[in-house]
PQR file with spaces between the fields and no chain letter, atoms N, CA, C, O and H, PARSE charges and radii, in Angstrom:
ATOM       1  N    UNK     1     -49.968  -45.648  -73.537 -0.4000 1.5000
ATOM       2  CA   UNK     1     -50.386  -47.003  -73.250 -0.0000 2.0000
ATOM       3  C    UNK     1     -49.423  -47.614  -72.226  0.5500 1.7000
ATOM       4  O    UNK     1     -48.325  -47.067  -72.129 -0.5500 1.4000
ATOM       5  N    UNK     2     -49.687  -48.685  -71.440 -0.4000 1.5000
ATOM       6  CA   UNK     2     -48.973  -49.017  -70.332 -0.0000 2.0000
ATOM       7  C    UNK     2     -48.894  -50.141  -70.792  0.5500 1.7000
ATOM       8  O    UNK     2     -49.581  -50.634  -71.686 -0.5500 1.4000
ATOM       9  H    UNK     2     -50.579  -49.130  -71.518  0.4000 1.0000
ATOM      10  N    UNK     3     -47.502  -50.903  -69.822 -0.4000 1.5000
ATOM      11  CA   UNK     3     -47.343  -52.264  -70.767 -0.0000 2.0000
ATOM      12  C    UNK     3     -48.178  -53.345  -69.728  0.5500 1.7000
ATOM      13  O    UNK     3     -48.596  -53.001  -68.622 -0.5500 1.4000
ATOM      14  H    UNK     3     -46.944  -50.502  -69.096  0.4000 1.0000
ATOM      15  N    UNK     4     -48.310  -54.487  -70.205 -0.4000 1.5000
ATOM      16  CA   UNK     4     -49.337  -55.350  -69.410 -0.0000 2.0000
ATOM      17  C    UNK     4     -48.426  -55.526  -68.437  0.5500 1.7000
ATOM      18  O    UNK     4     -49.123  -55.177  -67.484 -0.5500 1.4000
ATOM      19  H    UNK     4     -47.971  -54.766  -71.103  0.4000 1.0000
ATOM      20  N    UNK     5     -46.941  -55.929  -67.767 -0.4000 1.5000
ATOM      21  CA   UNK     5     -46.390  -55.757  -66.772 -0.0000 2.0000
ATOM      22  C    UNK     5     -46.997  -54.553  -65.699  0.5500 1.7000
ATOM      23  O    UNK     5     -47.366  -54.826  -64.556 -0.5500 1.4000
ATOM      24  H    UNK     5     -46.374  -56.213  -68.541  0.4000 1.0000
ATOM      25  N    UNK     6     -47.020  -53.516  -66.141 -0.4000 1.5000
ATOM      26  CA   UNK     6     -47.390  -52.409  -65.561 -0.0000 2.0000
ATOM      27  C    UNK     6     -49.110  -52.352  -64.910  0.5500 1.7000
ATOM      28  O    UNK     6     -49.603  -51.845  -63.902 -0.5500 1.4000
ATOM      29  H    UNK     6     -46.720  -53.294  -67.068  0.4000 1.0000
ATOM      30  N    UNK     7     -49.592  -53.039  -65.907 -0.4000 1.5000
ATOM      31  CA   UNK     7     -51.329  -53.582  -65.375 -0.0000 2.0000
ATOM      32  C    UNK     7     -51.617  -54.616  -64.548  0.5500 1.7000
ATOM      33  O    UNK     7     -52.461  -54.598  -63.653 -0.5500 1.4000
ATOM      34  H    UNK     7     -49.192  -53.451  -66.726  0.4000 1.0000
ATOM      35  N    UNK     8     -50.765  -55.703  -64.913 -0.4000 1.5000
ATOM      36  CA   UNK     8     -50.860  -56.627  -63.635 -0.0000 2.0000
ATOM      37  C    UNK     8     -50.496  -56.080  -62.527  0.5500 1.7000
ATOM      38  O    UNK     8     -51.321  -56.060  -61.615 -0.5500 1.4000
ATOM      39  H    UNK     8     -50.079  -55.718  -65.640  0.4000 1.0000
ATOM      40  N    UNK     9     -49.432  -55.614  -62.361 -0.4000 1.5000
ATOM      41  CA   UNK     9     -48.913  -55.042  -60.951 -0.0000 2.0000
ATOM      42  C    UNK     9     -49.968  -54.241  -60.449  0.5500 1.7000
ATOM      43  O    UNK     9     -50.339  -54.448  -59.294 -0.5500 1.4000
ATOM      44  H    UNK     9     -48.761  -55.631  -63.103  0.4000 1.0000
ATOM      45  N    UNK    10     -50.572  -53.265  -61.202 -0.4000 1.5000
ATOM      46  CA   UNK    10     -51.860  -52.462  -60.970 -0.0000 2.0000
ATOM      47  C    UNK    10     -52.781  -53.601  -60.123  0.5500 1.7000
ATOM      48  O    UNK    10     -53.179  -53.601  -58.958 -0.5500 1.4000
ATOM      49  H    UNK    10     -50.271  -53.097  -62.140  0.4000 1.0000
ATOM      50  N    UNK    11     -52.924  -54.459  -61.097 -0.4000 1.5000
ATOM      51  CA   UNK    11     -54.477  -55.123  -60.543 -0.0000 2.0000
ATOM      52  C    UNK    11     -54.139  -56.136  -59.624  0.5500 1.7000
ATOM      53  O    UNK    11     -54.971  -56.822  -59.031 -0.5500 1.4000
ATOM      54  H    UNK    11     -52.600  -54.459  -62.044  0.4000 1.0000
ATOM      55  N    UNK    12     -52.779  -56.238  -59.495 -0.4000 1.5000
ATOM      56  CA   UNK    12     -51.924  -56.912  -57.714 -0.0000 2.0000
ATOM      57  C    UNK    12     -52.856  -55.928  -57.039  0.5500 1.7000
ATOM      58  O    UNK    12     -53.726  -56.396  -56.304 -0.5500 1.4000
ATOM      59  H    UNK    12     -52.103  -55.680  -59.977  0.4000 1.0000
ATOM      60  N    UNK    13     -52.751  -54.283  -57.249 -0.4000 1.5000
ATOM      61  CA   UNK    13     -52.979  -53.206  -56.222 -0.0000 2.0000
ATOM      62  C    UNK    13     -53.851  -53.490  -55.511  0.5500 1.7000
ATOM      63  O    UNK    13     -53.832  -53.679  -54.294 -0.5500 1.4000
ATOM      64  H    UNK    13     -52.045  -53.903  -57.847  0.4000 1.0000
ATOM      65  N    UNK    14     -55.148  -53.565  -56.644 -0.4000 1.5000
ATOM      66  CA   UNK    14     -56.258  -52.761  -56.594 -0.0000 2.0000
ATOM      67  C    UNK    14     -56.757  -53.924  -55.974  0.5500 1.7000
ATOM      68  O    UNK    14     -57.951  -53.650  -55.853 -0.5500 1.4000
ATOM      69  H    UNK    14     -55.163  -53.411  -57.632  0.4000 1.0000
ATOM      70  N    UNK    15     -56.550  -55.320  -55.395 -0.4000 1.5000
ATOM      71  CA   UNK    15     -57.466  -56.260  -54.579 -0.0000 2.0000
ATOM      72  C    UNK    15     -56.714  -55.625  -53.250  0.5500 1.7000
ATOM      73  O    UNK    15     -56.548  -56.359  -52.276 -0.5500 1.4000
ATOM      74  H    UNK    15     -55.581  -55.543  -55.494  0.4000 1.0000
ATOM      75  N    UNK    16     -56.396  -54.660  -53.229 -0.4000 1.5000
ATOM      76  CA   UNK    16     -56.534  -54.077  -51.400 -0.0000 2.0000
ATOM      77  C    UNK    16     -57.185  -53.033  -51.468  0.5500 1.7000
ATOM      78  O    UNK    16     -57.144  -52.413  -50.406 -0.5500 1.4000
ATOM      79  H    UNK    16     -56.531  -54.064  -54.020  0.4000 1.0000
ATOM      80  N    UNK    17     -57.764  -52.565  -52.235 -0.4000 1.5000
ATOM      81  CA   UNK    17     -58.799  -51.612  -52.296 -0.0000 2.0000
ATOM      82  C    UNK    17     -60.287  -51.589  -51.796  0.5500 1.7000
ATOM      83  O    UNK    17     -61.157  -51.606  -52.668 -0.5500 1.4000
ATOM      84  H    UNK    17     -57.798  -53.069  -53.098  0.4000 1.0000
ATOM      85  N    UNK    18     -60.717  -51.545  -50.294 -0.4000 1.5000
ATOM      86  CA   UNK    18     -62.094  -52.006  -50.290 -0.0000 2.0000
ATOM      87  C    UNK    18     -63.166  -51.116  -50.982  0.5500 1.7000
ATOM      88  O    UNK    18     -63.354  -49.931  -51.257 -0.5500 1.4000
ATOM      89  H    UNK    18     -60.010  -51.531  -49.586  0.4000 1.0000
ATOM      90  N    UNK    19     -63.828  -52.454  -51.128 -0.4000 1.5000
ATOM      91  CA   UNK    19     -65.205  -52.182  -52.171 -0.0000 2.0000
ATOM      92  C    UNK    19     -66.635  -52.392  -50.888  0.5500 1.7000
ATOM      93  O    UNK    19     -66.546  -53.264  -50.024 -0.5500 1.4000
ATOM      94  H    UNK    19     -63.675  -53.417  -50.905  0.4000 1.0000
ATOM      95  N    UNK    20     -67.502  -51.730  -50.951 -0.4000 1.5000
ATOM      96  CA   UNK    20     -68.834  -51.874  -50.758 -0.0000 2.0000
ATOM      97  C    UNK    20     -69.799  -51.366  -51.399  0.5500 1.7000
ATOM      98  O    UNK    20     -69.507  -50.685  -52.382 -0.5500 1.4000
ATOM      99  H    UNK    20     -67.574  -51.022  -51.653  0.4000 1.0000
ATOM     100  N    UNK    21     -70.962  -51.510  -51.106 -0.4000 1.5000
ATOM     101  CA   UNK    21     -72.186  -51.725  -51.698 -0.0000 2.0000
ATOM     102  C    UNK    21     -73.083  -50.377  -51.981  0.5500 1.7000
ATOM     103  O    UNK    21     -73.088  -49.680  -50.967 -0.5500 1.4000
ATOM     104  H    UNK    21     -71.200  -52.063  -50.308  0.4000 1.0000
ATOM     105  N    UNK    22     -73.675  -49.927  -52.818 -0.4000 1.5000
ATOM     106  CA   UNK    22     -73.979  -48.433  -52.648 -0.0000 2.0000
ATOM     107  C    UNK    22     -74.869  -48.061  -53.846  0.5500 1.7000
ATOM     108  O    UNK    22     -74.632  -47.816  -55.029 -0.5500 1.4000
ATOM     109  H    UNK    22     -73.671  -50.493  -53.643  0.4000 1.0000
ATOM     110  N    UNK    23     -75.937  -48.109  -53.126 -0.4000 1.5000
ATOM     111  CA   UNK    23     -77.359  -47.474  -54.490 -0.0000 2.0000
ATOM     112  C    UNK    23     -76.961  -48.860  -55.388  0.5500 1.7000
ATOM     113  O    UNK    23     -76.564  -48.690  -56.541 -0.5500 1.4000
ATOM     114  H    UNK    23     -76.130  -48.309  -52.165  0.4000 1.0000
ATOM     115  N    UNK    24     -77.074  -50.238  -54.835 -0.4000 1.5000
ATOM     116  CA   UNK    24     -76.924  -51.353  -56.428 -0.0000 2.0000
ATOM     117  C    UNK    24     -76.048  -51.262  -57.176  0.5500 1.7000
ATOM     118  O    UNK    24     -76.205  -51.742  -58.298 -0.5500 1.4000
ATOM     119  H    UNK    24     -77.396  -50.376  -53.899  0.4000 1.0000
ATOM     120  N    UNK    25     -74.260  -50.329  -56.681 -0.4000 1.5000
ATOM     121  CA   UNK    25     -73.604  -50.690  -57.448 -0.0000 2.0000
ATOM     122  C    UNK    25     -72.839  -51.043  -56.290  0.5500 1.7000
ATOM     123  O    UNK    25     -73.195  -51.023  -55.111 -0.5500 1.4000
ATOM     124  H    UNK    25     -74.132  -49.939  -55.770  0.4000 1.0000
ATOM     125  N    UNK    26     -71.664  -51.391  -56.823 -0.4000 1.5000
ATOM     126  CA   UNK    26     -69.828  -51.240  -55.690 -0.0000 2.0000
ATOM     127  C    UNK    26     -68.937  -50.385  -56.305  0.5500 1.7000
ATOM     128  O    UNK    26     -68.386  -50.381  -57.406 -0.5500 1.4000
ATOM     129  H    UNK    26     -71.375  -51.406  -57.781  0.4000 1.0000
ATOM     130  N    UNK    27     -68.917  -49.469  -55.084 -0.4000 1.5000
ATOM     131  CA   UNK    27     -68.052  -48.678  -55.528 -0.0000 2.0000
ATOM     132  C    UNK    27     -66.624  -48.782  -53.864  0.5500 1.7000
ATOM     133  O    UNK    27     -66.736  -49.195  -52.709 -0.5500 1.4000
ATOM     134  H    UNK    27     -69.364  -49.471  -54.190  0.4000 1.0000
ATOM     135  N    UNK    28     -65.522  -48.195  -54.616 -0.4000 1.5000
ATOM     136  CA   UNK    28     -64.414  -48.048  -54.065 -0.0000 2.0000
ATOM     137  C    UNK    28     -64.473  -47.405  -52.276  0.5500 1.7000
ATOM     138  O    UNK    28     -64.921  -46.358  -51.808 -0.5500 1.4000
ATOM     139  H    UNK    28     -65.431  -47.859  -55.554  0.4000 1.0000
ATOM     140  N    UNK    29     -64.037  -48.171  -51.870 -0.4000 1.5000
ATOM     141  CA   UNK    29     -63.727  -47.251  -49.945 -0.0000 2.0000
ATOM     142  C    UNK    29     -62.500  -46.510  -50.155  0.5500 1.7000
ATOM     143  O    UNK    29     -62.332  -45.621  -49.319 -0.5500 1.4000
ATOM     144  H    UNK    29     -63.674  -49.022  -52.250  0.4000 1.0000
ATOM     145  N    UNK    30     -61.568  -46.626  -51.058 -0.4000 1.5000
ATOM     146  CA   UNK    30     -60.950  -46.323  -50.884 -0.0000 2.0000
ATOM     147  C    UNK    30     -60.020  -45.686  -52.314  0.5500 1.7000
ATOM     148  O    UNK    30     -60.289  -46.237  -53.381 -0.5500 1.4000
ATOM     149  H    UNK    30     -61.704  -47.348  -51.737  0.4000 1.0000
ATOM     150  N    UNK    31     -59.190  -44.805  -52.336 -0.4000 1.5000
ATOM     151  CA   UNK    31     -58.376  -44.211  -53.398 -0.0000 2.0000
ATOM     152  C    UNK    31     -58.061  -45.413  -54.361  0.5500 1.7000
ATOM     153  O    UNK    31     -58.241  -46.513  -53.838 -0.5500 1.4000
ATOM     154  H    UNK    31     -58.971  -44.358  -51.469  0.4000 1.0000
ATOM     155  N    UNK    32     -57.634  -45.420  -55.648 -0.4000 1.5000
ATOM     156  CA   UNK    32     -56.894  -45.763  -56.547 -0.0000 2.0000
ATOM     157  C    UNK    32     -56.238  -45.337  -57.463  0.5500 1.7000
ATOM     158  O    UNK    32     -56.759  -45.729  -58.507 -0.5500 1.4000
ATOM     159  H    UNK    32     -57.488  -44.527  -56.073  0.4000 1.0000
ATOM     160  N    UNK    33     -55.105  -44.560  -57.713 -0.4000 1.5000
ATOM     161  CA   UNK    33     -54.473  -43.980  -58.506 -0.0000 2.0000
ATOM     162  C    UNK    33     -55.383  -42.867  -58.682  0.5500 1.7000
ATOM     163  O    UNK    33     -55.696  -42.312  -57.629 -0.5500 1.4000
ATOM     164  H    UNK    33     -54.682  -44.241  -56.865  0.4000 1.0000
ATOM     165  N    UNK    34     -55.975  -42.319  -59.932 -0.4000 1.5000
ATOM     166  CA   UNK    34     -56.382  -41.121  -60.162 -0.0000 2.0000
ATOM     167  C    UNK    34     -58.058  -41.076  -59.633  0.5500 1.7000
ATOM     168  O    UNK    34     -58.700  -40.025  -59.644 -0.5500 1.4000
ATOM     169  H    UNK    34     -55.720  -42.770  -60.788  0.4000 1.0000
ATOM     170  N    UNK    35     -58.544  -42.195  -59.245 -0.4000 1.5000
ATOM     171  CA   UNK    35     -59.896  -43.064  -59.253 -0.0000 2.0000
ATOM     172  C    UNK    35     -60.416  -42.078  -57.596  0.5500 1.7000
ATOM     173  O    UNK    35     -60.031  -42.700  -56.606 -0.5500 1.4000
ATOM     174  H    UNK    35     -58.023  -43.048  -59.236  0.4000 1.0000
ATOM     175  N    UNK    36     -60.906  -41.215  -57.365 -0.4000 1.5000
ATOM     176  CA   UNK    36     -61.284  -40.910  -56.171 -0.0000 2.0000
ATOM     177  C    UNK    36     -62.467  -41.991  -55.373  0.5500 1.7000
ATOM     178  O    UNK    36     -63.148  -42.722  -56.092 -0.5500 1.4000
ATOM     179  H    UNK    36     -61.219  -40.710  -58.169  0.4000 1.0000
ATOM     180  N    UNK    37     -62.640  -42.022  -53.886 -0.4000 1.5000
ATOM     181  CA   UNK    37     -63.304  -42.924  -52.750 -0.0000 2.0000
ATOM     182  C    UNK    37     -64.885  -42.762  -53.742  0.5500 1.7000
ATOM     183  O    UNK    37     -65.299  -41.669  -54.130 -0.5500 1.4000
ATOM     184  H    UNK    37     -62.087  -41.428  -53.302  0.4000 1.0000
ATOM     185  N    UNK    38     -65.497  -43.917  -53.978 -0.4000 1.5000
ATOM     186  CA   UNK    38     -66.856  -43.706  -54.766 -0.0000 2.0000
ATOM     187  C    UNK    38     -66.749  -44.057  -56.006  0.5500 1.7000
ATOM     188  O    UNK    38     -67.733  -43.830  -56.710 -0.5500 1.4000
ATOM     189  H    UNK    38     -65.160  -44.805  -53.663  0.4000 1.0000
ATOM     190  N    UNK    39     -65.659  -44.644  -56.580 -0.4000 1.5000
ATOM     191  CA   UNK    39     -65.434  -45.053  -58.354 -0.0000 2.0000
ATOM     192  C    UNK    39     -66.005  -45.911  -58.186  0.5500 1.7000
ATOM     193  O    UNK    39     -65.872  -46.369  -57.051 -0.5500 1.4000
ATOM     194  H    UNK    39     -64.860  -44.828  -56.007  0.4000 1.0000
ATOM     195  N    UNK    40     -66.827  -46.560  -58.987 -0.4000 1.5000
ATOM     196  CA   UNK    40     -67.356  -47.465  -59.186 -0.0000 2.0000
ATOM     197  C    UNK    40     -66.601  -48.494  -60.105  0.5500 1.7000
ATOM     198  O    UNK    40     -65.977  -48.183  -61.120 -0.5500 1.4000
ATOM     199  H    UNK    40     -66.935  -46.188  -59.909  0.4000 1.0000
ATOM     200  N    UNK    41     -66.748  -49.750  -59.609 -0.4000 1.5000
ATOM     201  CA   UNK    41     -65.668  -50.640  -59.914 -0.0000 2.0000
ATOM     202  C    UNK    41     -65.473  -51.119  -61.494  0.5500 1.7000
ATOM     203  O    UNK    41     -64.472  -51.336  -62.177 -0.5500 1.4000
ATOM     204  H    UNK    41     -67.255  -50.002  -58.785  0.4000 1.0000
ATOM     205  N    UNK    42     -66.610  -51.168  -61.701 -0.4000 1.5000
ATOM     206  CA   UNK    42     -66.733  -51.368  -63.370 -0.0000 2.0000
ATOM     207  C    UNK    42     -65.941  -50.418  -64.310  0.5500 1.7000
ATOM     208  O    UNK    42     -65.455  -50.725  -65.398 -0.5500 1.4000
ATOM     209  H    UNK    42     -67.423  -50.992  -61.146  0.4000 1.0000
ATOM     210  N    UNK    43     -65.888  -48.931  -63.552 -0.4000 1.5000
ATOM     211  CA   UNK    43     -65.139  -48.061  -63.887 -0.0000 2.0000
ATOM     212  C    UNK    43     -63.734  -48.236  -64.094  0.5500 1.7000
ATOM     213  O    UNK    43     -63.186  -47.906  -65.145 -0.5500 1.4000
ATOM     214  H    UNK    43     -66.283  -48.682  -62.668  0.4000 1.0000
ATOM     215  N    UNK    44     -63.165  -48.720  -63.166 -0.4000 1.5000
ATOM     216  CA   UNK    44     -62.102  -49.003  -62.954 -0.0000 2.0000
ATOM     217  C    UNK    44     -61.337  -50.171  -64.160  0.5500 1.7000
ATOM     218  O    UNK    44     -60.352  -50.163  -64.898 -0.5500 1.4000
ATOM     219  H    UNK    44     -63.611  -48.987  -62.312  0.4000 1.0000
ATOM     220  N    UNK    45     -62.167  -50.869  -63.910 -0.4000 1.5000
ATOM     221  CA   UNK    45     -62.129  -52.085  -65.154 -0.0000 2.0000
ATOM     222  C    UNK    45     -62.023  -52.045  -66.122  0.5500 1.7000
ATOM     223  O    UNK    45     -61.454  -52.869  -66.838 -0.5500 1.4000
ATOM     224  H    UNK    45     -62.967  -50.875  -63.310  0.4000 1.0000
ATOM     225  N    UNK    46     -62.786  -50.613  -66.566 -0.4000 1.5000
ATOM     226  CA   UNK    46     -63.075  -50.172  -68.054 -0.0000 2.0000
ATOM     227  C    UNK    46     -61.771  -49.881  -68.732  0.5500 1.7000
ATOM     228  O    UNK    46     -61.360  -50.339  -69.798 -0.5500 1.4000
ATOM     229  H    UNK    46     -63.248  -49.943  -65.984  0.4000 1.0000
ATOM     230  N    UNK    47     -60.969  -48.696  -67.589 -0.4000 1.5000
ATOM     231  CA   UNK    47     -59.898  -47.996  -67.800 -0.0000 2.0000
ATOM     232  C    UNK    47     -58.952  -48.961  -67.729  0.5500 1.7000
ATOM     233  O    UNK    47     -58.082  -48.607  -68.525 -0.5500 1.4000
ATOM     234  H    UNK    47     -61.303  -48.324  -66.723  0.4000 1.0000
ATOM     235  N    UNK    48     -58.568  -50.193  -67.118 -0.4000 1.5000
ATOM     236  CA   UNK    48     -58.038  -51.292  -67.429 -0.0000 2.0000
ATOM     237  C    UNK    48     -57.921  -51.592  -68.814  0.5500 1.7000
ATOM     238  O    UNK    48     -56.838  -51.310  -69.326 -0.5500 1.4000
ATOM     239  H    UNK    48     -59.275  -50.480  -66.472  0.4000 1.0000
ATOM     240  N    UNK    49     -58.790  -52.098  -69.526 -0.4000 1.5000
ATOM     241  CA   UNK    49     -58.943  -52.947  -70.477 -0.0000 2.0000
ATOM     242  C    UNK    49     -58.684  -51.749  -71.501  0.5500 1.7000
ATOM     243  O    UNK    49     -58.191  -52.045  -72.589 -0.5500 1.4000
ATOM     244  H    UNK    49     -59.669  -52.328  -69.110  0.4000 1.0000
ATOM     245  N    UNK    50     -59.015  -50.282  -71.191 -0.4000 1.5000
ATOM     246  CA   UNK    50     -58.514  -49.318  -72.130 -0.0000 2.0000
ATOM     247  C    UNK    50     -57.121  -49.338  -72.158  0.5500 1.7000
ATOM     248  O    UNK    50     -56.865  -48.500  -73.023 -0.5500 1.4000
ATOM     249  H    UNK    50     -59.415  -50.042  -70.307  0.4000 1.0000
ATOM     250  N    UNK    51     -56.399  -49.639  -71.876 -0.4000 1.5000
ATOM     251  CA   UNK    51     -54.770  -48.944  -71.249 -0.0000 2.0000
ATOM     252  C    UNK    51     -53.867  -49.953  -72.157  0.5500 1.7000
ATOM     253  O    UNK    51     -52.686  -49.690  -72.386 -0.5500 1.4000
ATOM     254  H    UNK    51     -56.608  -50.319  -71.173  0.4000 1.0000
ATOM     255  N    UNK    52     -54.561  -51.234  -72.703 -0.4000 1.5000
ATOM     256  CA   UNK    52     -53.731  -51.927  -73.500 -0.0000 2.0000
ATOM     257  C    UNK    52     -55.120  -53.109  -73.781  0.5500 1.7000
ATOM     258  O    UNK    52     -56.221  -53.327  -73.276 -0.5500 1.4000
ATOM     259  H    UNK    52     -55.520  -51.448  -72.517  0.4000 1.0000
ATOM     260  N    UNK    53     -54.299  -53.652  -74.873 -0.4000 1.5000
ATOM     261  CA   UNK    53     -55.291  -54.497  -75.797 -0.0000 2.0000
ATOM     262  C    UNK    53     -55.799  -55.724  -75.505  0.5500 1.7000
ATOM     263  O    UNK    53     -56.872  -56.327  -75.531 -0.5500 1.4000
ATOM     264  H    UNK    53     -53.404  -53.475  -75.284  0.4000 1.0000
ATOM     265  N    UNK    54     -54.103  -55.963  -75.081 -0.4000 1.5000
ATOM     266  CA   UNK    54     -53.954  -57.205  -74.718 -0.0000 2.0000
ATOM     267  C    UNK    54     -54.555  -57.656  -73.300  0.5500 1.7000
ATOM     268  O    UNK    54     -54.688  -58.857  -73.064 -0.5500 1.4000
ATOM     269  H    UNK    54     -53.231  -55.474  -75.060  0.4000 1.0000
ATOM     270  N    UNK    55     -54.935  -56.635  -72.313 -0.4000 1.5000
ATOM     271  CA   UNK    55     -55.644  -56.851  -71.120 -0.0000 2.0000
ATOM     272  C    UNK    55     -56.646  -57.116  -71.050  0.5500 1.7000
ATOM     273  O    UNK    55     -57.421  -56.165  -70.951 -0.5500 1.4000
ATOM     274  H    UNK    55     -54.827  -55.659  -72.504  0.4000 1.0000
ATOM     275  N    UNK    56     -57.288  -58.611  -71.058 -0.4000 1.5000
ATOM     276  CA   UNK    56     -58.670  -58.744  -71.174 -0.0000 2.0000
ATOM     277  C    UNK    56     -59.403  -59.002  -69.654  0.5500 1.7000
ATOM     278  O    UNK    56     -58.737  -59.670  -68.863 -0.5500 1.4000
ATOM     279  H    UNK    56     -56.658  -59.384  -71.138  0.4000 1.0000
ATOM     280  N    UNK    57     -60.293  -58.673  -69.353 -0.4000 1.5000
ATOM     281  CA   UNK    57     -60.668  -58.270  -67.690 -0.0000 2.0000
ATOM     282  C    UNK    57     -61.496  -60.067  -67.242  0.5500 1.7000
ATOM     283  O    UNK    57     -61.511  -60.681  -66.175 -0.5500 1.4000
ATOM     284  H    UNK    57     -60.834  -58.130  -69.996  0.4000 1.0000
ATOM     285  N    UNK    58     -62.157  -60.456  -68.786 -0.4000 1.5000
ATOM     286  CA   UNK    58     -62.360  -61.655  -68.024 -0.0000 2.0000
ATOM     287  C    UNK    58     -61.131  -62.896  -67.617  0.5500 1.7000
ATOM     288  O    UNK    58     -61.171  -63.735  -66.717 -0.5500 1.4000
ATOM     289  H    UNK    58     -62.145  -59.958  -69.654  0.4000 1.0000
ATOM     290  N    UNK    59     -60.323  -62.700  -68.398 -0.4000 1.5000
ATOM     291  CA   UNK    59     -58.796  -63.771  -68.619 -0.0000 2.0000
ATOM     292  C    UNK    59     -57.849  -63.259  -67.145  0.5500 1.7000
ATOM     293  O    UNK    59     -57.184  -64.006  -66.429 -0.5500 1.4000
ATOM     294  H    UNK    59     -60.290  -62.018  -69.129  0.4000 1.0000
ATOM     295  N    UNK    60     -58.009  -62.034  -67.015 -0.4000 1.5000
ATOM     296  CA   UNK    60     -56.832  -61.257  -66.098 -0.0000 2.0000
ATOM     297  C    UNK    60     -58.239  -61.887  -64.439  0.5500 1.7000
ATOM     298  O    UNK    60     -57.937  -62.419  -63.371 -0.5500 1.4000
ATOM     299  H    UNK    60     -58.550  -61.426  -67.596  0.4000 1.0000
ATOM     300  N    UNK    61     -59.001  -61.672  -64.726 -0.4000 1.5000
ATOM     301  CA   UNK    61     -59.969  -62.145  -63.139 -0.0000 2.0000
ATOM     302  C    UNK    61     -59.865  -63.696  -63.052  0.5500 1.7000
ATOM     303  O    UNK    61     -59.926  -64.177  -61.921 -0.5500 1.4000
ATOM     304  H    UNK    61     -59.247  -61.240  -65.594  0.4000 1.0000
ATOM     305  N    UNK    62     -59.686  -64.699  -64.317 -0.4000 1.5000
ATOM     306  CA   UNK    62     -59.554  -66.200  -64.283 -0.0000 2.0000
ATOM     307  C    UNK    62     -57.579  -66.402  -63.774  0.5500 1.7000
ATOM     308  O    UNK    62     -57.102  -67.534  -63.698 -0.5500 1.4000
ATOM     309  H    UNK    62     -59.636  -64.309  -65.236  0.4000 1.0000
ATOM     310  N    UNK    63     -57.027  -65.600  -63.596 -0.4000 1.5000
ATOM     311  CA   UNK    63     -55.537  -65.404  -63.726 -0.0000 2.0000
ATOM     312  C    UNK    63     -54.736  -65.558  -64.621  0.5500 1.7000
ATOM     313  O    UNK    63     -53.531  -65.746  -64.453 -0.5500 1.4000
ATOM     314  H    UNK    63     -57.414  -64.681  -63.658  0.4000 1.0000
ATOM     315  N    UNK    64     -55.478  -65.478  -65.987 -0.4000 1.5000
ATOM     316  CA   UNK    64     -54.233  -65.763  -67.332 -0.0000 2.0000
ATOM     317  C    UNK    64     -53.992  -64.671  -67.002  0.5500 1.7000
ATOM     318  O    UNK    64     -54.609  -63.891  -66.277 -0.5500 1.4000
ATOM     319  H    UNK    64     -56.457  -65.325  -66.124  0.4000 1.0000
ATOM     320  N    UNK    65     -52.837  -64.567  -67.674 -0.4000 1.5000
ATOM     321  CA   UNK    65     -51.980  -63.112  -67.692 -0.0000 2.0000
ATOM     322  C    UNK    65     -51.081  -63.385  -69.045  0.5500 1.7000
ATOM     323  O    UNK    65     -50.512  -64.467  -69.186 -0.5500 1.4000
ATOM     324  H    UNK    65     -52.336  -65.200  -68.264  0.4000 1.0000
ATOM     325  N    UNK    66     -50.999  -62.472  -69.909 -0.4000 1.5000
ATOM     326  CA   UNK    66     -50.338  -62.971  -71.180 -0.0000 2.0000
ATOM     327  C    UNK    66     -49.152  -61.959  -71.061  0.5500 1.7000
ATOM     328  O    UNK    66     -49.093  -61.015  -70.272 -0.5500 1.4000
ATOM     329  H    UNK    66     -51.462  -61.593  -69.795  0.4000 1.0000
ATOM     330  N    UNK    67     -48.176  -62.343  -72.029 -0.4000 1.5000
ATOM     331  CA   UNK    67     -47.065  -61.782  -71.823 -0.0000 2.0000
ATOM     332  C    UNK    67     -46.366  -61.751  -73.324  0.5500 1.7000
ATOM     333  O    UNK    67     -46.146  -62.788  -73.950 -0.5500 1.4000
ATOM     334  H    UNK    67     -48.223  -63.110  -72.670  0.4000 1.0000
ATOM     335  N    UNK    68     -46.033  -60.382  -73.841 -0.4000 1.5000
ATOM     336  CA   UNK    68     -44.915  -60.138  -74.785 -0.0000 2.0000
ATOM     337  C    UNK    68     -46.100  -60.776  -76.332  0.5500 1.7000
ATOM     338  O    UNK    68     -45.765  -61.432  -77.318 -0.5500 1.4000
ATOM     339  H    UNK    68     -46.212  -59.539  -73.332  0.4000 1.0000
ATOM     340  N    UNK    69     -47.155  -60.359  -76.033 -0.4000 1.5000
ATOM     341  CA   UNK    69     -48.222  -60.969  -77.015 -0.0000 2.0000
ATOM     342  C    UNK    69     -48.163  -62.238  -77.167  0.5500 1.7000
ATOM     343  O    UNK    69     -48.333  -62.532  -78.350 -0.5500 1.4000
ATOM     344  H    UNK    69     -47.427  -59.827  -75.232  0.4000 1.0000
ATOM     345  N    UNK    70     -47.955  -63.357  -76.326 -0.4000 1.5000
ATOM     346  CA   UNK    70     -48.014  -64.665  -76.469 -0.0000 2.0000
ATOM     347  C    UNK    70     -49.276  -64.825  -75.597  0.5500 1.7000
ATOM     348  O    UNK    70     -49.608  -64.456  -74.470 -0.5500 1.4000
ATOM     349  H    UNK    70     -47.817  -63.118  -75.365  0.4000 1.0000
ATOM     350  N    UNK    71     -50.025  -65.768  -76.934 -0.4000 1.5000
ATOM     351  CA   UNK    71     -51.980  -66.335  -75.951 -0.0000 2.0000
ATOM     352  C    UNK    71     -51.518  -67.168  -74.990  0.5500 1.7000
ATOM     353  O    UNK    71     -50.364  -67.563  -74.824 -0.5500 1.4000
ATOM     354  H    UNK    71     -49.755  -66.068  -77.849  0.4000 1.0000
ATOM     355  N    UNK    72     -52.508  -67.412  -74.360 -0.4000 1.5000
ATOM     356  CA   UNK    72     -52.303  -68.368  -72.811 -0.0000 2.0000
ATOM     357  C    UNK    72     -52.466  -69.286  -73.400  0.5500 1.7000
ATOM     358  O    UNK    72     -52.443  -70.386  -72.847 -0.5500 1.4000
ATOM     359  H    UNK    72     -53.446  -67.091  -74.495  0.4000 1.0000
């Protein structure tokens, strides 16, 4: 498991990652860690919110960011 320090910094990354449009989904232009050109972004998200508990994808896209298990 990765600590949420370690995920934010991730998801600092991953907004330089271009995304476009493809068969009605978005998928990746470009690499992300293990994620090859064509991941589809939801994908990406998934494995996010897998990696720790406390990472919730709608709170982390509004910019809460929680820390040391304290709620926003």
């Amino acid at each position: 498991m990765k600590s949420l320090i370690e995920l934010y910094a991730l998801w600092d990354r991953i907004g330089d990652v271009p995304i476009v449009d493809q068969e009605s989904s978005e998928v990746t232009d470009g690499a992300f860690l293990h994620f090859p050109i064509g991941t589809q972004r939801e994908e990406i998200w998934r494995w996010f919110e897998a990696q720790h508990p406390d990472f919730i994808l709608g709170e982390v896209m509004q910019g809460i960011r929680r820390f040391a298990g304290v709620s926003p």
